[in-house]
C-alpha positions as CSV (number, residue, x, y, z in Angstrom):
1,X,26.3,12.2,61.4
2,X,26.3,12.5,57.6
3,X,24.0,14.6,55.8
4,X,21.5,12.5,53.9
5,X,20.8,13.4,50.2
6,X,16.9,13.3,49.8
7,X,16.8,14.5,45.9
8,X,17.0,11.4,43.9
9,X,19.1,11.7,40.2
10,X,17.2,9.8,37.3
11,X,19.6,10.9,34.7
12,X,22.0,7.8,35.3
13,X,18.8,5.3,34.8
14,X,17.7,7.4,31.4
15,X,20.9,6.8,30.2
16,X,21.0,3.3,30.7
17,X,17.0,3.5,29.3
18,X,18.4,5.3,26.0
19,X,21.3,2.5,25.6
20,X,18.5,0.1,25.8
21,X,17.0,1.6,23.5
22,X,19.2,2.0,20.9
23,X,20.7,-1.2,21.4
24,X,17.1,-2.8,20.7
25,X,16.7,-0.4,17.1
26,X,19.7,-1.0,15.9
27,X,19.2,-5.0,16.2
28,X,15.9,-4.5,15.2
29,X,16.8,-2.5,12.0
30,X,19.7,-5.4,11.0
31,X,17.2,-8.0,11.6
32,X,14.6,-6.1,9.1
33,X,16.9,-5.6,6.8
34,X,18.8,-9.1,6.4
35,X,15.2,-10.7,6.3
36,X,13.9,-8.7,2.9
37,X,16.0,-10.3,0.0
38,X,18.1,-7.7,-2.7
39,X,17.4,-8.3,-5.7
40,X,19.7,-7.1,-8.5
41,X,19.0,-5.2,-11.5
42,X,18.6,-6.7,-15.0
43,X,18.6,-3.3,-16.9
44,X,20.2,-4.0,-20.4
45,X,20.4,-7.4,-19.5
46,X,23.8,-6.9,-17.4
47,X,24.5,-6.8,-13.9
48,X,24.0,-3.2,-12.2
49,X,27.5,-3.0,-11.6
50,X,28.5,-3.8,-15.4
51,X,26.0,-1.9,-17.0
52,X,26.8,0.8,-14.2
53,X,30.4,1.2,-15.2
54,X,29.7,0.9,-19.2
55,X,27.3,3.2,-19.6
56,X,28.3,5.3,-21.9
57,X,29.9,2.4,-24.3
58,X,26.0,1.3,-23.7
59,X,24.1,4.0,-24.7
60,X,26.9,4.8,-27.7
61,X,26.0,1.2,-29.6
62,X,22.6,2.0,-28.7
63,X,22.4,5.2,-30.7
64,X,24.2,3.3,-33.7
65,X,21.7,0.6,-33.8
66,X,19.0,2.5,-33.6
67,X,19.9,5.0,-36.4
68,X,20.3,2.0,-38.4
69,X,17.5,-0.5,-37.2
70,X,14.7,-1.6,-35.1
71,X,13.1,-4.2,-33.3
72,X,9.6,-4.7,-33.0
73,X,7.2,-7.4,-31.6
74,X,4.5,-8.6,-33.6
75,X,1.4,-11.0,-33.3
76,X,0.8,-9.8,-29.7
77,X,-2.1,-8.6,-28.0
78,X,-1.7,-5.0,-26.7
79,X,-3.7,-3.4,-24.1
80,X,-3.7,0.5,-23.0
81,X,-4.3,0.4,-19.9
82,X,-6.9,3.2,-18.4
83,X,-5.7,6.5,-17.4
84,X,-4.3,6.5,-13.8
85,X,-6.3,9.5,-11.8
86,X,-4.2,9.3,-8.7
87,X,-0.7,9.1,-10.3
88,X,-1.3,11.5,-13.5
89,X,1.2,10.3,-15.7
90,X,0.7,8.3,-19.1
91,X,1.4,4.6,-18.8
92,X,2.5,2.3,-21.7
93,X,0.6,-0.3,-23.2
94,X,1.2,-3.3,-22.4
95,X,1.2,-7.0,-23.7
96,X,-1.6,-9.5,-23.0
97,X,-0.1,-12.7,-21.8
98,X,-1.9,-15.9,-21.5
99,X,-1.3,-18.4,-18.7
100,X,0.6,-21.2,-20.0
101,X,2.9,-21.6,-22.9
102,X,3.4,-18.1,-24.4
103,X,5.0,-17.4,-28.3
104,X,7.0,-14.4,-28.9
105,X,7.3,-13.0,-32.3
106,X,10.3,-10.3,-32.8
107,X,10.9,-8.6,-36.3
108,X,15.0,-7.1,-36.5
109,X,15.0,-4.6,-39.6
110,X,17.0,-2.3,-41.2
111,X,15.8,1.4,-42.2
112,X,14.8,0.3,-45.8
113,X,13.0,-2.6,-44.4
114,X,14.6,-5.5,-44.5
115,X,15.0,-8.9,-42.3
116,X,18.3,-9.0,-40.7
117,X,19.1,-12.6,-40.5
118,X,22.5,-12.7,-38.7
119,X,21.4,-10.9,-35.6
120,X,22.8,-12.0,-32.2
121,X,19.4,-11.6,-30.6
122,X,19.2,-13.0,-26.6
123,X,15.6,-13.1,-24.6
124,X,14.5,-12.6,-21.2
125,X,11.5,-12.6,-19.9
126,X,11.6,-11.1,-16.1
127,X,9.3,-9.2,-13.4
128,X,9.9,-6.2,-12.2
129,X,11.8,-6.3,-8.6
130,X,12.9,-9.8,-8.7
131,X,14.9,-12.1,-10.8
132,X,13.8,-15.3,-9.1
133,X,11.3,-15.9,-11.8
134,X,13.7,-15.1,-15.4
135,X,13.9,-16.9,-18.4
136,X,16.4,-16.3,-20.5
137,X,17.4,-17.3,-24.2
138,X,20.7,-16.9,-24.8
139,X,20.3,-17.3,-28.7
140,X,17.0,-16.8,-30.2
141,X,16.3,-18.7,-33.6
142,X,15.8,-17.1,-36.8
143,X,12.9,-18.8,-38.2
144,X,11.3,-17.1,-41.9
145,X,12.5,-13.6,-41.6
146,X,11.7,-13.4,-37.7
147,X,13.3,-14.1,-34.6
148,X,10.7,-16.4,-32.6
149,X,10.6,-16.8,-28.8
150,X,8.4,-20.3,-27.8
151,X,7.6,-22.3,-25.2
152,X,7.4,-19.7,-22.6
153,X,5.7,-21.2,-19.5
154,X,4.4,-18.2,-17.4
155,X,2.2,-19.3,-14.7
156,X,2.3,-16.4,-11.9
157,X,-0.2,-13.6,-12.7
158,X,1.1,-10.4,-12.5
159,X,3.4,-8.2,-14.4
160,X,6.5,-8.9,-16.7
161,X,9.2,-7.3,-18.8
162,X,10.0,-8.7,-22.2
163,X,13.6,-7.8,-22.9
164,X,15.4,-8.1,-26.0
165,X,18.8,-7.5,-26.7
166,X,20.1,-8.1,-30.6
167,X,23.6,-7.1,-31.6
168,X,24.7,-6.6,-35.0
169,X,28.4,-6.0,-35.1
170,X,29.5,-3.9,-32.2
171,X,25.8,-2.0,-32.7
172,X,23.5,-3.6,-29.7
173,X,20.0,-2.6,-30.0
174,X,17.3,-3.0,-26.8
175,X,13.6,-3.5,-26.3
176,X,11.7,-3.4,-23.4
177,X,8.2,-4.3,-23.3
178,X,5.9,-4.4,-20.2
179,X,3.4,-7.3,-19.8
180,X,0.7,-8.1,-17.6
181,X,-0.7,-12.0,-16.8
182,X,-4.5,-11.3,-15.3
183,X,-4.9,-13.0,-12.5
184,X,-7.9,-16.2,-13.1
C-alpha cells in the first residue's frame, strides 16, 4: 500500500490567488483610467503636441515681440488674493469676473507708446484642466485704439485663463491672465 502524503502544499492555490489578483488590478486600473477624461493642453493657444515641437520658434517671436511691444488689459477689476500660509509661494492677482456677459478691454502698444492697429489679435477665454468650457475669438476687433473682447457669457463660478495671442508680422506676443468667478 502506497504511502500517503499528509503535508498539504498551498503554494499552487497562492499562485492561482496572486493571478487573481492581478488580473482584478490591472482591470481595475484600465477601468479607472478610461473613465477620467484627458484633457489637452491650450498653452500658447496650440495643441501640446504643436506647441511641443515648435518651441523654440515659439519662444524666439516671443522675445521679438516683446522687445518691441506689449499687451495689457485695462478697465478690469484686479484682486490680490491673500497670502497662501500652507503653500508659501506668491500668487498672481487675478481678474474679478462678473456672472453673465463680461467685456474685455486689451491695449497692443509699441515701446514709444503707440496703438498698433493692424494686430492679428485672437481670444480665449478657458479654465484651467479642461477645455470643455472655451471660448475662442479667432479675430478680435479693433475698436478706438483698443482691441475689445464682448459678449462673454461666463456662468460657472470658478477660475479662468484670459489668453491672448496678437501677432504682428512673424513677432507673436502672449498674455495670460488668471481669473476667478465667485461663486453666488
Amino acid at each position: 500500500m502506497a504511502k500517503e502524503n499528509k503535508n498539504k502544499t498551498y503554494w499552487p492555490h497562492m499562485i492561482l490567488g496572486f493571478l487573481l489578483v492581478g488580473i482584478t488590478l490591472g482591470y481595475w486600473t484600465v477601468k479607472s483610467a478610461t473613465s477620467v477624461p484627458v484633457q489637452e493642453e491650450n498653452e500658447y493657444m496650440l495643441k501640446y503636441q504643436k506647441a511641443d515641437t515648435n518651441i523654440n520658434q515659439i519662444m524666439d517671436k516671443k522675445i521679438a515681440f516683446d522687445k518691441a511691444y506689449l499687451i495689457q488689459i485695462t478697465n478690469v477689476e484686479m484682486q490680490v488674493p491673500a497670502k497662501n500660509e500652507i503653500l508659501h509661494r506668491k500668487q498672481k492677482p487675478h481678474i474679478v469676473l462678473a456672472k453673465g456677459v463680461n467685456r474685455f478691454v486689451y491695449e497692443v502698444k509699441d515701446k514709444e507708446g503707440n496703438p498698433v492697429p493692424d494686430a492679428n489679435v485672437t481670444f480665449l477665454l478657458t479654465r484651467p484642466h479642461t477645455d470643455m468650457d472655451d471660448i475662442s475669438i479667432a479675430k478680435v476687433p479693433f475698436q478706438g485704439d483698443k482691441y475689445v473682447v464682448e459678449n462673454i457669457n461666463i456662468q460657472k463660478p470658478g477660475r479662468y485663463i484670459l489668453r491672448l495671442r496678437a501677432k504682428i508680422g512673424d513677432k507673436v506676443g502672449y498674455s495670460d491672465i488668471p481669473a476667478y468667478l465667485k461663486p453666488e
